[in-house]
C-alpha positions as CSV (number, residue, x, y, z in Angstrom):
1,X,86.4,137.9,109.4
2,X,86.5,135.0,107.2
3,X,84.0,132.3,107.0
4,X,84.8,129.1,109.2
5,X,86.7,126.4,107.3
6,X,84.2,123.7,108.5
7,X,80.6,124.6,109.9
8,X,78.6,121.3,110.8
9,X,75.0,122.2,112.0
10,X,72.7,119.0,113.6
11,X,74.9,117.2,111.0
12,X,74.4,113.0,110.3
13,X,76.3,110.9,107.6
14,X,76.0,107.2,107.4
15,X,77.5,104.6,104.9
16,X,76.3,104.2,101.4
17,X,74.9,100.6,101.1
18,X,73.9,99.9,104.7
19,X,72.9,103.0,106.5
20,X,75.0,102.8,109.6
21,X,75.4,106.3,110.8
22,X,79.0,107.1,111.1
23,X,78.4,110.6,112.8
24,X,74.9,111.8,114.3
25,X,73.6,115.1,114.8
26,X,76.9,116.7,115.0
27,X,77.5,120.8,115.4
28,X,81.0,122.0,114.9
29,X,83.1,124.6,113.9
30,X,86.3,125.1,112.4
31,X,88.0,128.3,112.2
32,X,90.1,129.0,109.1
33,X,93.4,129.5,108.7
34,X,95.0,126.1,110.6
35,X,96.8,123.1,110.3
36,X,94.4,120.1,111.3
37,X,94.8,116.8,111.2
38,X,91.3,114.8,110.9
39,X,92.1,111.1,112.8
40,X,89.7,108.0,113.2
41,X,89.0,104.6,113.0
42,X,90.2,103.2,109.3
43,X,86.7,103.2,107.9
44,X,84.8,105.7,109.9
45,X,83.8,108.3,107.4
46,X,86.7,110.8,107.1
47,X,87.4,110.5,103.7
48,X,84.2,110.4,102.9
49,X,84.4,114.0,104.8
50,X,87.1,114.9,102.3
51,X,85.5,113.7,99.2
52,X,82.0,115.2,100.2
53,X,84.2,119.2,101.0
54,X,86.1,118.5,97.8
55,X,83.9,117.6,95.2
56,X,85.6,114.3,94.2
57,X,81.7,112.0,94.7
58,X,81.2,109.1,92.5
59,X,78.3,110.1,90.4
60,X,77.4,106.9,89.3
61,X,77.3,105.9,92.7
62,X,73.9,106.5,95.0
63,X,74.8,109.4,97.0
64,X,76.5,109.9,100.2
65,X,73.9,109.8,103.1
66,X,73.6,112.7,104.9
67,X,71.2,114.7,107.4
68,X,71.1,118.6,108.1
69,X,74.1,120.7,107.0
70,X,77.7,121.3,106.2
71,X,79.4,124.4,105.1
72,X,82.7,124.8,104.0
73,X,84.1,128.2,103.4
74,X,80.6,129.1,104.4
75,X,79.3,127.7,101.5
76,X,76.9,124.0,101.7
77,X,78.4,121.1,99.8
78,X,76.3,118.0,101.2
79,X,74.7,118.0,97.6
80,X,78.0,118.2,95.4
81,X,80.2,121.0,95.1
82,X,79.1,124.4,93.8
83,X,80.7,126.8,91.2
84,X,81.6,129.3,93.4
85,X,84.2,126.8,95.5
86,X,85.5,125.8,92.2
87,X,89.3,126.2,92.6
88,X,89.5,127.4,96.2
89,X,89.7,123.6,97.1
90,X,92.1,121.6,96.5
91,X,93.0,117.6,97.2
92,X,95.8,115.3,97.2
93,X,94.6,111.6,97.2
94,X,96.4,108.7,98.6
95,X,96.9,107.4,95.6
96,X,98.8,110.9,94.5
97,X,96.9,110.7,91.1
98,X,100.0,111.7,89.1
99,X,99.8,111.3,85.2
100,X,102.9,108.8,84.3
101,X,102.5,109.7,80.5
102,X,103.7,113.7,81.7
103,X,106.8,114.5,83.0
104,X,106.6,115.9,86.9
105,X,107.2,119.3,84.9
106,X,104.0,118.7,82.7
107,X,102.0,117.8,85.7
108,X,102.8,120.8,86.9
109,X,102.2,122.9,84.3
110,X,98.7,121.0,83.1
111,X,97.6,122.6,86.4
112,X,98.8,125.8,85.5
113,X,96.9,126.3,82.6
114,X,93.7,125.5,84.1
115,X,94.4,128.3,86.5
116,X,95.3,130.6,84.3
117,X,98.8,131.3,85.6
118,X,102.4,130.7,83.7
119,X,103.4,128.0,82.5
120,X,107.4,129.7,83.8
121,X,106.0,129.1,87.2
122,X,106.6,125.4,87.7
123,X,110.6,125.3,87.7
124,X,109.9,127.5,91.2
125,X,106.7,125.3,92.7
126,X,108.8,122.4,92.2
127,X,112.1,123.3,94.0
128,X,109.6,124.7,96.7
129,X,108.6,120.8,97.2
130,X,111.8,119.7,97.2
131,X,112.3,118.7,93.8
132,X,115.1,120.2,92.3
133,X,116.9,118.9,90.2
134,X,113.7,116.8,89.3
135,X,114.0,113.6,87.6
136,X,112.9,114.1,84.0
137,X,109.9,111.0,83.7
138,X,107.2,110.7,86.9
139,X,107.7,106.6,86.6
140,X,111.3,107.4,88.1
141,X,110.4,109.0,91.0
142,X,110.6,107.5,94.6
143,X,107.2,107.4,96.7
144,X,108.2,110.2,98.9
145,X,109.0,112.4,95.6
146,X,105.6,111.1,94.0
147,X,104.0,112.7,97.0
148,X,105.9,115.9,96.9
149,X,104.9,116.5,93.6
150,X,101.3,116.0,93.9
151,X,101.6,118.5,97.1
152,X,102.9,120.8,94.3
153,X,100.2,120.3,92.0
154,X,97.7,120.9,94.2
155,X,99.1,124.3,95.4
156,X,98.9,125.4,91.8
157,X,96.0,127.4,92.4
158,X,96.8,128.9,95.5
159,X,93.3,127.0,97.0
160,X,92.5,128.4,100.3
161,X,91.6,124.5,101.3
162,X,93.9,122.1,100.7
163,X,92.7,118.1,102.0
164,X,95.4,115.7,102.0
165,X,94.9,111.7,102.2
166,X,97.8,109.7,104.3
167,X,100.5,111.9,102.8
168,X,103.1,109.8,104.7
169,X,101.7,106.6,104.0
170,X,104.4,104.1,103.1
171,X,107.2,106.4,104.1
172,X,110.2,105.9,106.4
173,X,109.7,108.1,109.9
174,X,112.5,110.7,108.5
175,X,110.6,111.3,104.8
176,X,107.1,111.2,106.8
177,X,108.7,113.7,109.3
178,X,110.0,116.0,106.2
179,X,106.9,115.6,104.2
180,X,105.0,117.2,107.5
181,X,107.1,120.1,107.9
182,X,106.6,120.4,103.9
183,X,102.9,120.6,104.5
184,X,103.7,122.8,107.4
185,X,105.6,125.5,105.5
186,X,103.3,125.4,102.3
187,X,100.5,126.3,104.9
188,X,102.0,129.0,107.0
189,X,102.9,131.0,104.0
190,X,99.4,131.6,103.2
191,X,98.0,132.5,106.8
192,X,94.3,132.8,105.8
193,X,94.6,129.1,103.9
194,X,93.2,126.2,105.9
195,X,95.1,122.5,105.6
196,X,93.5,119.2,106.5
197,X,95.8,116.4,107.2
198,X,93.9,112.9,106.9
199,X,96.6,110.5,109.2
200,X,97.2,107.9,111.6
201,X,100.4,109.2,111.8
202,X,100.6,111.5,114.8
203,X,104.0,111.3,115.2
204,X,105.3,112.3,112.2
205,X,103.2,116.2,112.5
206,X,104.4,116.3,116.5
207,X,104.7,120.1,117.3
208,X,103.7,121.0,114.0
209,X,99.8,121.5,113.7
210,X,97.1,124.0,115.3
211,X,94.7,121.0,116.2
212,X,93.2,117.5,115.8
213,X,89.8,116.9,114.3
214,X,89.0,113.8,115.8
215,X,86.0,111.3,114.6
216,X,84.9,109.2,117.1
217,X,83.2,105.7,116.4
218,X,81.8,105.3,119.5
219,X,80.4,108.6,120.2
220,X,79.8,109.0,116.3
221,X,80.8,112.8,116.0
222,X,83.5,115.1,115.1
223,X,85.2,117.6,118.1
224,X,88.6,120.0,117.7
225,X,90.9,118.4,119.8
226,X,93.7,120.6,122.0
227,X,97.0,120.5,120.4
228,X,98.2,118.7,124.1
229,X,95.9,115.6,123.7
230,X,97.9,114.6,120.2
231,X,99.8,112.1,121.9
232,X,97.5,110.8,123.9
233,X,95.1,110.4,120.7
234,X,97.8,108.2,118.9
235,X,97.2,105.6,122.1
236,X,93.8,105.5,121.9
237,X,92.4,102.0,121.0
238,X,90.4,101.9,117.8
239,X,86.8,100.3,118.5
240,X,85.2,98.6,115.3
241,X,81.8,100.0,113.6
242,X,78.8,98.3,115.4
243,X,77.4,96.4,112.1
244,X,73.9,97.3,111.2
245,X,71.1,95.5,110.3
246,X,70.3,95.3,106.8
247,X,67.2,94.6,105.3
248,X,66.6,92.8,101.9
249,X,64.7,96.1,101.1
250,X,67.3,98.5,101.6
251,X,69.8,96.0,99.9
252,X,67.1,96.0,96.6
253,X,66.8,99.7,96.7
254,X,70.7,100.2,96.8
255,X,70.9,97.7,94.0
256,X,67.9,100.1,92.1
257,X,69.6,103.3,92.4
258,X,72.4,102.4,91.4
259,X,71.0,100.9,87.9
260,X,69.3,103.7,87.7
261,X,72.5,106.0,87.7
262,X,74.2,103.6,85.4
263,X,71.8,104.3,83.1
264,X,71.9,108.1,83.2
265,X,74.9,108.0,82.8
266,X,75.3,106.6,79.5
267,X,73.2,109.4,78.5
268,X,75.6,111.6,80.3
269,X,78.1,110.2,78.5
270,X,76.4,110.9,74.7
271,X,75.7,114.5,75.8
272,X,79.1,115.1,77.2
273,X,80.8,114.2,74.2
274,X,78.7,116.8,71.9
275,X,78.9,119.4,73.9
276,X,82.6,119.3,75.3
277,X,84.1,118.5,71.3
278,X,85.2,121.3,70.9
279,X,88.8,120.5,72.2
280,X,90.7,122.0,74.9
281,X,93.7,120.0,75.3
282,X,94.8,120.0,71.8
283,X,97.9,118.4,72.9
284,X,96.4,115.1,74.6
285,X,94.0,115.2,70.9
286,X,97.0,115.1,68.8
287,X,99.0,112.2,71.0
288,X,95.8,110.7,71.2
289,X,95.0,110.6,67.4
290,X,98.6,109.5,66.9
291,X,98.1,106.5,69.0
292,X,95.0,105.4,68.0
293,X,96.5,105.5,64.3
294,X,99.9,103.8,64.8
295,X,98.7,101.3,67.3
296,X,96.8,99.0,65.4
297,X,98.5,99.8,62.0
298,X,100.2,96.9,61.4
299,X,98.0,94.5,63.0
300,X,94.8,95.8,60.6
301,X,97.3,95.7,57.4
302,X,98.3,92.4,58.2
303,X,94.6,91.0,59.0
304,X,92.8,92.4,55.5
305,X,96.1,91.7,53.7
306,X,95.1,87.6,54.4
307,X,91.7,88.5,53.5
308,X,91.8,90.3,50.5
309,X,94.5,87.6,49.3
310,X,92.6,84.9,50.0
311,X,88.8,86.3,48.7
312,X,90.5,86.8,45.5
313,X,92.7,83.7,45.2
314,X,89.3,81.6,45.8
315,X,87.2,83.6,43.7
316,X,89.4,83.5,40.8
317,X,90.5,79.6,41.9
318,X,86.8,78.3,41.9
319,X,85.5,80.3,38.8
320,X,82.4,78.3,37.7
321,X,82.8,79.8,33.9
322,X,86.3,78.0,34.0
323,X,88.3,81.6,33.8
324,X,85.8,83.0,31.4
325,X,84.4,86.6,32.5
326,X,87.8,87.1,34.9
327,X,87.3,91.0,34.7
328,X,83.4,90.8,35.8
329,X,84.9,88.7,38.4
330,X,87.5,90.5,39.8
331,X,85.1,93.8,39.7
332,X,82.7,91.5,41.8
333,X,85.2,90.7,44.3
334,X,86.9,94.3,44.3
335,X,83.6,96.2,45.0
336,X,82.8,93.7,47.8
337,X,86.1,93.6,49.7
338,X,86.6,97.4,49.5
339,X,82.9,99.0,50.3
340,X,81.8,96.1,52.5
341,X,84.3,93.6,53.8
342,X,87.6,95.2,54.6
343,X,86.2,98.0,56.1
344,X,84.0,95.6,58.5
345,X,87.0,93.4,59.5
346,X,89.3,96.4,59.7
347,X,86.7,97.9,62.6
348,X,87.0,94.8,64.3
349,X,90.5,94.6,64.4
350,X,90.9,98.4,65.2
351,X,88.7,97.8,68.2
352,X,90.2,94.7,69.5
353,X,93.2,96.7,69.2
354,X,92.8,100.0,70.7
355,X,89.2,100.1,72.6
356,X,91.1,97.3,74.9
357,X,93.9,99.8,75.7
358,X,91.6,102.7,76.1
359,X,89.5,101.0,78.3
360,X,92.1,99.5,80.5
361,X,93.7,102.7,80.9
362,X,91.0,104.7,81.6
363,X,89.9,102.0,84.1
364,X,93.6,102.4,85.8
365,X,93.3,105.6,85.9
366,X,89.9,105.7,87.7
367,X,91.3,103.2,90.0
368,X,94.0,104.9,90.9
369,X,92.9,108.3,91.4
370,X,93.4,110.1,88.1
371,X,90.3,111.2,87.2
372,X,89.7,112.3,90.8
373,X,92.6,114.3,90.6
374,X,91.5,116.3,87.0
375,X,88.5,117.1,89.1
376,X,90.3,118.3,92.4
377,X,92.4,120.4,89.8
378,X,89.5,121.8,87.5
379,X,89.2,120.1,84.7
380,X,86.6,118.4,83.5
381,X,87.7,115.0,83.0
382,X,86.0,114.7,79.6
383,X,87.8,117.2,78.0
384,X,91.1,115.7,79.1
385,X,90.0,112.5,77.9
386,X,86.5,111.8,76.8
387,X,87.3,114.8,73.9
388,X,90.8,113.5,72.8
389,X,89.6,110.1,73.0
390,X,86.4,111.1,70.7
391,X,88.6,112.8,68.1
392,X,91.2,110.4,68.2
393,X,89.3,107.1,67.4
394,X,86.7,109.6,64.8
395,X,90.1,110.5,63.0
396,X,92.3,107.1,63.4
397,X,89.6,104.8,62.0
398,X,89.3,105.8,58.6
399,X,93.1,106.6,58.6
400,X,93.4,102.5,59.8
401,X,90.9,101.1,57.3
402,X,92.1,102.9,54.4
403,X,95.5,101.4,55.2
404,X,93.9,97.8,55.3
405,X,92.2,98.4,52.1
406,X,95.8,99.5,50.8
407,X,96.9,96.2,52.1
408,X,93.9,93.8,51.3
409,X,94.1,95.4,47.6
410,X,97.8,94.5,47.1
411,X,97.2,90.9,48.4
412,X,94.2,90.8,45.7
413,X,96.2,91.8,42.9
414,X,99.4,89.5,44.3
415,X,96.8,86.8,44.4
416,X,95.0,87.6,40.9
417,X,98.6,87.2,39.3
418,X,99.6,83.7,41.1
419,X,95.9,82.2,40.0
420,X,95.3,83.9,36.6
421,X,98.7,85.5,35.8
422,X,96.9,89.1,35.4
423,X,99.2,92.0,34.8
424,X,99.3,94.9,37.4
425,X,97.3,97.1,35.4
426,X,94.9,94.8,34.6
427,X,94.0,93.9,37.6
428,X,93.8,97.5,38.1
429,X,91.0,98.3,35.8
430,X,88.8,95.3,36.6
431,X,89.5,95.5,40.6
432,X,88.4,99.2,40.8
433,X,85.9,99.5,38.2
434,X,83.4,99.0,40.3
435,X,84.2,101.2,42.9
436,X,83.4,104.6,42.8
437,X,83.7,108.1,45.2
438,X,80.2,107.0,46.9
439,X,81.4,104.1,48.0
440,X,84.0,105.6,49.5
441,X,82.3,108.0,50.8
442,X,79.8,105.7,52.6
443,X,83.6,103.7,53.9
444,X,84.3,107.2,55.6
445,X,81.3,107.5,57.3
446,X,80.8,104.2,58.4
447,X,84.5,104.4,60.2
448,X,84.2,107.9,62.0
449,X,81.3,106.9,63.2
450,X,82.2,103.1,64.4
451,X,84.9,105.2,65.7
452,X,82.6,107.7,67.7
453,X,81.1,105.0,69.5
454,X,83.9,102.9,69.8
455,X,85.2,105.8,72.1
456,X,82.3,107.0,74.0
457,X,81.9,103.6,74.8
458,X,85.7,102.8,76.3
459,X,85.2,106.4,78.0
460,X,82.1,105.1,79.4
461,X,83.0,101.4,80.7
462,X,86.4,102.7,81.9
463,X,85.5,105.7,83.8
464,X,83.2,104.1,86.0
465,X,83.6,102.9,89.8
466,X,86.8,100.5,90.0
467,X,87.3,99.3,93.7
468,X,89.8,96.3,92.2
469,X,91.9,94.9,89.0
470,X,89.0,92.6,88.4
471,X,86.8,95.3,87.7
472,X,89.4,97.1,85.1
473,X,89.4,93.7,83.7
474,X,85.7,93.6,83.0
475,X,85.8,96.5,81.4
476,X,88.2,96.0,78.9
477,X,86.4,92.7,77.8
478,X,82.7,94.4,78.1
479,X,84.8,97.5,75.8
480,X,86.0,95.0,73.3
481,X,82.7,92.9,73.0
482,X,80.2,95.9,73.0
483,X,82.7,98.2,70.8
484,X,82.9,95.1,68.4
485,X,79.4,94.9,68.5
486,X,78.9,98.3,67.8
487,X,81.0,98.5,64.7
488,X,78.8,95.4,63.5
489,X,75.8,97.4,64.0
490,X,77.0,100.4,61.8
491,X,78.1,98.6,59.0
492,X,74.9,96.5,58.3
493,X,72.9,99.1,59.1
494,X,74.7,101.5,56.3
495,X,75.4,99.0,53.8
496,X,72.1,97.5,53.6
497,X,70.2,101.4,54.0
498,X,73.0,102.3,50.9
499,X,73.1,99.2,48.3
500,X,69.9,97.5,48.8
């Protein structure tokens, strides 16, 4: 006999920020093995249902409020999601949580590996959705298609739970009808699997499911409603939540918690990216690293090129000993732009570069269900992206600032030719003589590690809750500002500890 899908027992849940109990001292169970809809008032807890059975919480986020228990697959999960449901639950969001960058074939098969099964396998999960022929980039496919596929992705693992969000949200009464019978099918092929539709479209799963989970606002609980009353359901009127009354106490301790989790999870965030760098997605490290190189390439060149032009053109220009000592000079200027100064600026313009597009696409991807999605799926979204993202900016900067010294030093010796009409290799020998492997050395090191922090930083700002564009926005500029800040930091520190 297996365990019930849902068990509630003397079970209470109430909103985040102002306590307002959405369900009281419910007791319920759900068999396994159906196809459910959950209905409701928008706003009366049943995604937080989903979210709290899946897995899918916002850590940095004070926790979910809840009284007494609930089981799923006979297992507790009001205090996160335990190893052992890893895998046998499975969610598609609303927001479908597709990655554009992969082709629908790639999303499939991403899932796949972190199942364990064939990569051969997706050509057949994807004409079981429908898609076949499949259109070869994700960004061309239509909303209803966009929805099939993430359906696909979630069966991947075969999960014995699958949660779905509005799956016919913002289709046309034939595709929402279709996508039903989809859901339908997937579900009766697996007897013993369980499927939760979250809907306000009864229509569209007419005829088609075992029963209706319906919250009630007024009553505040959760009862399995008979297959009969579906209709009957779709025409009851939906009463608001009674607002609560909120203290400024319970306003200041929401406001306290969550500080407090912000500020774990920085520390999260450090120990996260020692212990997962060992990469597991060596494919996202290598496009990862190749974007972080190429990106800012020709910005950086062109920045230190100006600078190392005009530090030498000045230097030589305003010589106090009236051209005397040029080759002291030039040594001077040489060691300075290539141990201190080009490496400095080419940090900042690496970071205003890249840590801007890291963090705003992180943040989309937050926003619109991505990371949510990795975690449905089982991956741990800091190997996908904290890891790559780690490697990527540790490798690229060095790669980036040795190009802007490459550039700054032809601008010098350009500029050492125009003002004192030095030859090539003369510039050569005083420009470098100066300069030796330690310094290089101590450019290396001061760029991987601007780098590190560069992108545990954009991991960290851009992961975090986004409930609007305004709060991607604020963390591109907070990335940009404390990254720059950062590199600043690393580069006084480790000149002035080296040369002074």
């Amino acid at each position: 006999m297996p365990a019930p899908f849902w068990e509630l027992r003397r079970f209470s849940l109430a909103h985040r920020r102002d306590g307002e109990w959405l369900l009281e001292n419910v007791d319920l169970t759900i068999p396994a093995g159906g196809f459910y809809l959950l209905v409701g008032a928008s706003g009366g807890g049943k995604s937080s249902l989903m979210r709290l059975s899946a897995g899918l919480l916002e850590t940095r986020e004070p926790e979910l409020h809840t009284q007494g228990e609930m089981f799923c697959l006979g297992t507790a999960v009001q205090r996160g999601m335990p190893k052992e449901l890893r895998h046998r639950i499975a969610a598609v969001l609303q927001e479908e949580g597709l990655f554009d960058e992969l082709t629908p074939r790639q999303n499939i098969e991403l899932a796949l590996r972190t199942v364990g099964r064939s990569l051969k396998l997706a050509p057949a999960l994807l004409a079981q959705v429908g898609l076949d022929p499949v259109p070869e980039q994700t960004t061309q496919l239509s909303g209803g298609q966009r929805k099939r596929l993430a359906v696909a992705r979630a069966l991947v693992g075969e999960p014995e739970v699958l949660f779905c969000d509005e799956p016919t949200a913002g289709l046309d009464p034939a595709a929402a009808r279709k996508m039903a019978e989809l859901l339908c099918e997937s579900q009766k092929r697996t007897p013993l699997a369980t499927t939760v539709v979250i809907t306000h479209d009864i229509a569209a799963f007419k005829g088609l499911v075992d029963g209706v989970i319906e919250l009630d606002p007024t009553q505040r609980t959760l009862r399995l409603v008979a297959l009969g009353a579906v209709e009957l359901l779709s025409k009851v009127p939906r009463v608001p939540l009674r607002p609560a009354a909120k203290g400024d106490g319970d306003e200041l301790l929401h406001g306290v918690k969550r500080q407090l989790l912000q500020l774990a999870a920085i520390g999260e965030t450090l120990v996260e990216s020692v212990l997962r760098l060992p990469p597991v997605e060596i494919g996202q490290v290598l496009r990862t690293t190749l974007q972080c190189s190429l990106s800012p390439l020709a910005f950086v060149a062109a920045g230190t090129a100006v600078i190392g032009g005009l530090a030498t053109f000045f230097a030589l220009r305003n010589n106090p000993m009236q051209g005397a000592f040029e080759s002291a000079l030039l040594g001077g200027t040489g060691k300075v732009l290539i141990a201190v100064l080009v490496p400095l600026l080419s940090g900042f313009f690496f970071t205003a570069r890249v840590a801007a597009g890291a963090a705003a696409r992180l943040g989309t991807m937050k926003r619109n269900q991505q990371v949510f999605a990795l975690v449905s799926m089982g991956i741990r979204p800091s190997d996908y992206l904290l890891t790559p993202l780690v490697w990527g900016m540790v490798l690229a900067m060095p790669i980036v600032t040795f190009v802007g010294v490459v550039a700054a030093s032809f601008a010098a010796m350009l500029a050492s030719e125009v003002v004192a009409g030095t030859s090539s290799a003369g510039w050569a020998s005083a420009f470098f003589s100066h300069v030796d492997a330690a310094d290089l050395r101590v450019v290396v090191v001061k760029a991987a590690l601007s780098g590190y922090l560069v992108a545990v930083t954009c991991y960290h700002l851009g992961i975090g809750p986004k409930r609007s564009g305004a709060e991607v926005g604020d963390a591109v500029n907070r990335a940009i500002v404390i990254g720059m800040s950062l590199v600043l930091l690393v580069h006084a520190l480790l000149t002035f500890v080296v040369y002074a």
